[in-house]
N, C-alpha and C positions, 0 to 999 in steps of 0.2 A: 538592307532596309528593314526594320521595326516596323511595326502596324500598333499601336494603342487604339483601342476602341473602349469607351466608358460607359457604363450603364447604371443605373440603379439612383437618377435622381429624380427631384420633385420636390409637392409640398407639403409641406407638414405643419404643425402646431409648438409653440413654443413646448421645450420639455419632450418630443418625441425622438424619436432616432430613425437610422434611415443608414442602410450600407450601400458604399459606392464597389464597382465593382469594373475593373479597366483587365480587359482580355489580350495579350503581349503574345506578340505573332513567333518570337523567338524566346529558343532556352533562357531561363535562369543563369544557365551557369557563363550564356556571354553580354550578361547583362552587369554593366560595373554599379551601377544605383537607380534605386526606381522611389518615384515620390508621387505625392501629389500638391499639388500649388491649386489656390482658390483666388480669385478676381473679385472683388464687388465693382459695383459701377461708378468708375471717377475715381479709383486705387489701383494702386500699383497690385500687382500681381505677386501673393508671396508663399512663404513655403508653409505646407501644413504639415506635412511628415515626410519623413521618408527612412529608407531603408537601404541600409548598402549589401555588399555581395555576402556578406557572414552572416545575412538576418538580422542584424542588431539593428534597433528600429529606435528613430529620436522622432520627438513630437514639438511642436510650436509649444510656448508657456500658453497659450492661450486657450491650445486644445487639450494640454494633460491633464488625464482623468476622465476624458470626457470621452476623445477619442484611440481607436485602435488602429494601426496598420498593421496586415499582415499579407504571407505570399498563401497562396493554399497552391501545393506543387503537381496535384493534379489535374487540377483545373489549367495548373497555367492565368492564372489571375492574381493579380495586384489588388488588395481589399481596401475599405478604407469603412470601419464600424465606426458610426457616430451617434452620440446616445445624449441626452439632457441640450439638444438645441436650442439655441438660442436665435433671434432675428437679426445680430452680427456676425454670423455663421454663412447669412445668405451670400451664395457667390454663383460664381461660373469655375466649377472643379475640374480639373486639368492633371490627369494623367501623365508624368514625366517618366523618362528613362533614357540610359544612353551604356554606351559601348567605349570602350578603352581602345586604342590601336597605337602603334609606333607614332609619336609622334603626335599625336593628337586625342578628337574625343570626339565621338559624334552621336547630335541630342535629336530625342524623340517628342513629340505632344503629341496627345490624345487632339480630339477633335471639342473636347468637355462638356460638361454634363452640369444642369443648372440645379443649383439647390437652395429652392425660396421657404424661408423659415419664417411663420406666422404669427404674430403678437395678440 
């Protein structure tokens, strides 16, 4: 069993940033992909980044440039730097991650962390 726990949201001002920051109860290395997905309310729930086992990290079109994911390995955390916000940014941010096994795959969520972007 995973443990995602999220922190580092809130509000902000259109044009500020703000880093999310999800604490992953197990290694890296038995981790097969870690993301983060965002919610608004009355939307489907979709992917903002993510990142697979080699580090190579892909971004939404919506967020390249704007935002970063990264692992920092001594921490043990999952980042998510977000810079030049927008109020279509605003969501409920969702920590993903999951484990390879014979046969199957077993997925993790955070408990998510809200990020209300100001106009």
């Amino acid at each position: 069993q995973v443990r995602l726990v999220e922190s580092g949201g809130g509000l902000v001002q259109t044009g500020g940033s703000l880093r999310l920051s999800c604490a992953i109860s197990a290694s890296f290395h038995s981790i097969n992909e870690m993301s983060w997905y965002r919610q608004a309310p009355g939307q489907q729930r979709e992917l903002v980044a993510s990142i697979a086992s080699d580090g190579k990290p892909n971004l939404a079109p919506s967020v390249k440039g704007r935002f970063t994911i990264f692992r920092d390995n001594f921490k043990n955390t999952l980042n998510l730097q977000m810079h030049n916000l927008r109020p279509d940014d605003t969501a409920v941010y969702y920590c993903y991650a999951d484990q390879l096994y014979l046969g199957g795959k077993s997925v993790y969520w955070g408990q998510g962390t809200q990020v209300t972007v100001s106009s």
